[in-house]
C-alpha positions as CSV (number, residue, x, y, z in Angstrom):
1,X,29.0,-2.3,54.0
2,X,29.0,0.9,51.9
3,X,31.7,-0.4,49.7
4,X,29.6,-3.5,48.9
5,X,26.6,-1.8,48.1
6,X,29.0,0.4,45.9
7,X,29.9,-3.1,44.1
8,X,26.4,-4.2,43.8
9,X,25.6,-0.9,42.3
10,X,28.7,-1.0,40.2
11,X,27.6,-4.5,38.7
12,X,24.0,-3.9,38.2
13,X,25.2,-0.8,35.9
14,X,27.6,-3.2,33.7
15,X,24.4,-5.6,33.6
16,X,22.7,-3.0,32.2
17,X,24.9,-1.8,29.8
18,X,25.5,-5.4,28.5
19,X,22.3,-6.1,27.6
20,X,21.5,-2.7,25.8
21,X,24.5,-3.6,23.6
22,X,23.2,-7.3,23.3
23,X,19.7,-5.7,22.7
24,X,21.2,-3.5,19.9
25,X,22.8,-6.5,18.1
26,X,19.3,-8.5,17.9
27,X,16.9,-8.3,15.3
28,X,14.4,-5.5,17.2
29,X,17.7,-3.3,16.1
30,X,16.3,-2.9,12.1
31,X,14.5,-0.6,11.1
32,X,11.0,-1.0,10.9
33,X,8.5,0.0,9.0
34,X,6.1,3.1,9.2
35,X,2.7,1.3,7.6
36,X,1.1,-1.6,9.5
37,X,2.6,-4.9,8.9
38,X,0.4,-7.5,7.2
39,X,3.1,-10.2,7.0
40,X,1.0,-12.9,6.9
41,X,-2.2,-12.0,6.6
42,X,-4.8,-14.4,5.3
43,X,-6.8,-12.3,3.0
44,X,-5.9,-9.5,-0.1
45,X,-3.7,-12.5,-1.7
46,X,-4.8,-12.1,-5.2
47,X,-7.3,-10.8,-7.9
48,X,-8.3,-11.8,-11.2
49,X,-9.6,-7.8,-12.9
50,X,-8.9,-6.8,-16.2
51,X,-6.5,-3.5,-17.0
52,X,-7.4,-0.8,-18.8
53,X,-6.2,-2.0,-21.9
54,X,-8.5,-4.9,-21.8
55,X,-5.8,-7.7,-20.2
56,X,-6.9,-10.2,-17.4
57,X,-4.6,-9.4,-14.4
58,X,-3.4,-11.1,-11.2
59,X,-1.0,-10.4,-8.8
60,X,1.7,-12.8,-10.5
61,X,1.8,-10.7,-13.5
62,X,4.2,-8.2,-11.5
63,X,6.0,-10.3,-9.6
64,X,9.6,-8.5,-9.3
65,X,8.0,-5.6,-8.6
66,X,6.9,-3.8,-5.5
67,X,2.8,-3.7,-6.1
68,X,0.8,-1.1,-4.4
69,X,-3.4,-1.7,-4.9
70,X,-5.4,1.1,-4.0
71,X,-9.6,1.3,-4.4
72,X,-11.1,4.8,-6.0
73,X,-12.7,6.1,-8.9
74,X,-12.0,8.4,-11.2
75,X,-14.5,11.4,-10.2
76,X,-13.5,11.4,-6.9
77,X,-12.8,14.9,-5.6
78,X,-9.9,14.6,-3.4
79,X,-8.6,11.3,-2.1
80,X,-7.5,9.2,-4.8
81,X,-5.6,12.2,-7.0
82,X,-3.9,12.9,-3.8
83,X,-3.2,9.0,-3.1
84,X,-2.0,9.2,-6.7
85,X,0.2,12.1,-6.8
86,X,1.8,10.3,-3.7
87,X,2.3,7.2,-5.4
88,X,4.1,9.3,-8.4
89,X,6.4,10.7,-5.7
90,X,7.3,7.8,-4.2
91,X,8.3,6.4,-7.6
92,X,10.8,9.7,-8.0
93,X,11.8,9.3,-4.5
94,X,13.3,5.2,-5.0
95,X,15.4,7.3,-8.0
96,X,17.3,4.1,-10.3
97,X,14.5,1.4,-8.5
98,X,11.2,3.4,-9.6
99,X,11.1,1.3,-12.3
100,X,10.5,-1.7,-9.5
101,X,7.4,0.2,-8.5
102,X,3.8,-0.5,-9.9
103,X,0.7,1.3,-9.1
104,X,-2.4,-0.3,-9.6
105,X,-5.6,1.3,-9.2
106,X,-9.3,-0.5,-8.5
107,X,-12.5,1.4,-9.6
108,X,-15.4,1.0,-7.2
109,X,-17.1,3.0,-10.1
110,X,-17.1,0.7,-13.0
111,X,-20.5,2.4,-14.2
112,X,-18.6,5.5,-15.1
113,X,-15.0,4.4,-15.3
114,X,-15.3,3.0,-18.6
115,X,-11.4,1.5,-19.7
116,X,-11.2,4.8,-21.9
117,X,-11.7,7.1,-18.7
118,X,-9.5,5.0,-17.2
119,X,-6.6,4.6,-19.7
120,X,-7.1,8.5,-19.9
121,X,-7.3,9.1,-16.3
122,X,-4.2,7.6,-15.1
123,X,-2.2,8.9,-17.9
124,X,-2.3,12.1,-15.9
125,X,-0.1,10.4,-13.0
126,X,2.2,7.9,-14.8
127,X,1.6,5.8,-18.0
128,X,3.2,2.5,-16.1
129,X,0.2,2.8,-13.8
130,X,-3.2,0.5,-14.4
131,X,-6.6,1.1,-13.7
132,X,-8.3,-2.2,-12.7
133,X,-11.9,-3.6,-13.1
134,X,-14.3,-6.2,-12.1
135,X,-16.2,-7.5,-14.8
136,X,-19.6,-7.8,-12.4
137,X,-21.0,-6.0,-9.8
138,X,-20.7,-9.2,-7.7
139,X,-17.6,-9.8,-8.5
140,X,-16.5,-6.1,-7.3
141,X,-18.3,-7.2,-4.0
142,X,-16.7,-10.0,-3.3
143,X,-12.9,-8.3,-4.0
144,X,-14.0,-5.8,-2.0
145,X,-14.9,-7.8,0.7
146,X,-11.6,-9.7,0.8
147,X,-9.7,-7.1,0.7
148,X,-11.7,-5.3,3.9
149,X,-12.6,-2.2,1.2
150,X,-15.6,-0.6,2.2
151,X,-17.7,1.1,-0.5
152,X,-21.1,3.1,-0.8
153,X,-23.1,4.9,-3.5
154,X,-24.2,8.3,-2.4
155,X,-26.9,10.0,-4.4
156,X,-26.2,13.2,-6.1
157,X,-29.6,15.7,-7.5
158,X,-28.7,13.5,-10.6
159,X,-28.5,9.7,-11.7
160,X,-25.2,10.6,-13.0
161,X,-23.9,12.9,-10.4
162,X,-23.6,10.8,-7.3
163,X,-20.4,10.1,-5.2
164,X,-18.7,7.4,-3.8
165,X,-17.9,6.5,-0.2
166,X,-14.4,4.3,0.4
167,X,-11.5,3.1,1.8
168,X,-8.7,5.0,1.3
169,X,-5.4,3.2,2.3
170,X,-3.0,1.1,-0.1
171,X,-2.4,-2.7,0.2
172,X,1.3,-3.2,-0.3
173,X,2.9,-6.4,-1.8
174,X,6.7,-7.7,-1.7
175,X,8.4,-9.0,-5.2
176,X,6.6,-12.1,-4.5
177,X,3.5,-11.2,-4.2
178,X,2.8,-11.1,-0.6
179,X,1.1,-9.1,0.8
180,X,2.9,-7.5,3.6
181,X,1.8,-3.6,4.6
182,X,-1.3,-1.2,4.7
183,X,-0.7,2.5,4.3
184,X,-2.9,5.1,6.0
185,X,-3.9,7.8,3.7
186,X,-2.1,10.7,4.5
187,X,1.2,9.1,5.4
188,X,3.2,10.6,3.1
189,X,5.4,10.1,0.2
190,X,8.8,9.6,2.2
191,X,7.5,7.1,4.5
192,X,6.0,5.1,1.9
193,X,9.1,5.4,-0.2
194,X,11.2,4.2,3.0
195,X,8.9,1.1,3.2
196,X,9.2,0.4,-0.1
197,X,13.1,0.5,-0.3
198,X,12.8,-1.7,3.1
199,X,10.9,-4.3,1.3
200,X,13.3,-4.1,-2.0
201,X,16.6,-4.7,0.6
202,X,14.9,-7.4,2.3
């Protein structure tokens, strides 16, 4: 009887083992990826803006390239130089395939980020970068809406001093042009440069 049990026990443990080393050959084995998978989503699929430099834009006018969309404005304090500054590192990080990498940049702020500010603001980070615009308030509403963005006007003691309340993750898109993650703010240059790399292999 004791033998038998020993068998049972014996076979259950090569059962086991069998099916982690099936489990490793499937696809759950890659690597995934460390911001939240949008693979499908049905909204964020395009946008018509205009660029700093006065040229309509849509998603299709980078395909080839890894696009990463992030809503700011220029005066704010602290998230969207740090988003930035990021999105520079990550470029550095992909090394020879930084060139495959384009930043794009949405103002919720198109009273004050005039295409001048802008052009001049993202020179700071990298000159391949654009700042983006809506050419109407509604417009800007609507994009905003699609793409889930939040946005708020908070009054400053002047008419020219107030703030801005936002989002502050990145929508990134494949060579394509689909959309397929959302990074967190704060995630950090390496895991946004792994995901990117993921998406270039893929």
């Amino acid at each position: 009887m004791k033998t038998r049990n020993a068998l049972h026990s014996i076979a259950a443990g090569l059962l086991a083992a069998a099916a982690l080393l099936l489990g490793g050959c499937s696809d759950n084995s890659k690597p995934g990826f460390s911001a939240i998978d949008l693979t499908g989503a049905d909204y964020a699929k395009d946008f018509a803006l205009t660029d700093h430099n006065g040229r309509a834009r849509t998603l299709k006018d980078f395909q080839g390239k890894i696009v990463v969309v992030f809503f700011g404005y220029t005066q704010c304090p602290d998230v969207c130089p740090t988003s930035l500054t990021e999105l520079v590192a990550v470029k550095k990080l992909l090394g020879a395939d930084g060139d495959k990498l384009q930043g794009l940049f949405v103002t919720i702020d198109p009273a004050r980020d005039t295409p001048e500010v802008m052009k001049s603001y993202m020179a700071n980070f990298d000159p391949t970068f654009l700042a983006l615009y809506a050419d109407s308030a509604e417009k800007l509403a609507a994009l905003a809406k699609d793409y889930k963005v939040y946005y708020k006007k908070v009054d400053g003691k002047t008419p020219t001093s107030y703030t801005m309340d936002h989002s502050a993750g990145m929508y990134i898109y494949d060579t394509q042009g689909r959309l397929r993650l959302y990074s967190r703010y704060g995630s950090g240059a390496g895991a946004l440069a792994a995901d990117v790399k993921l998406l270039l292999s893929r």
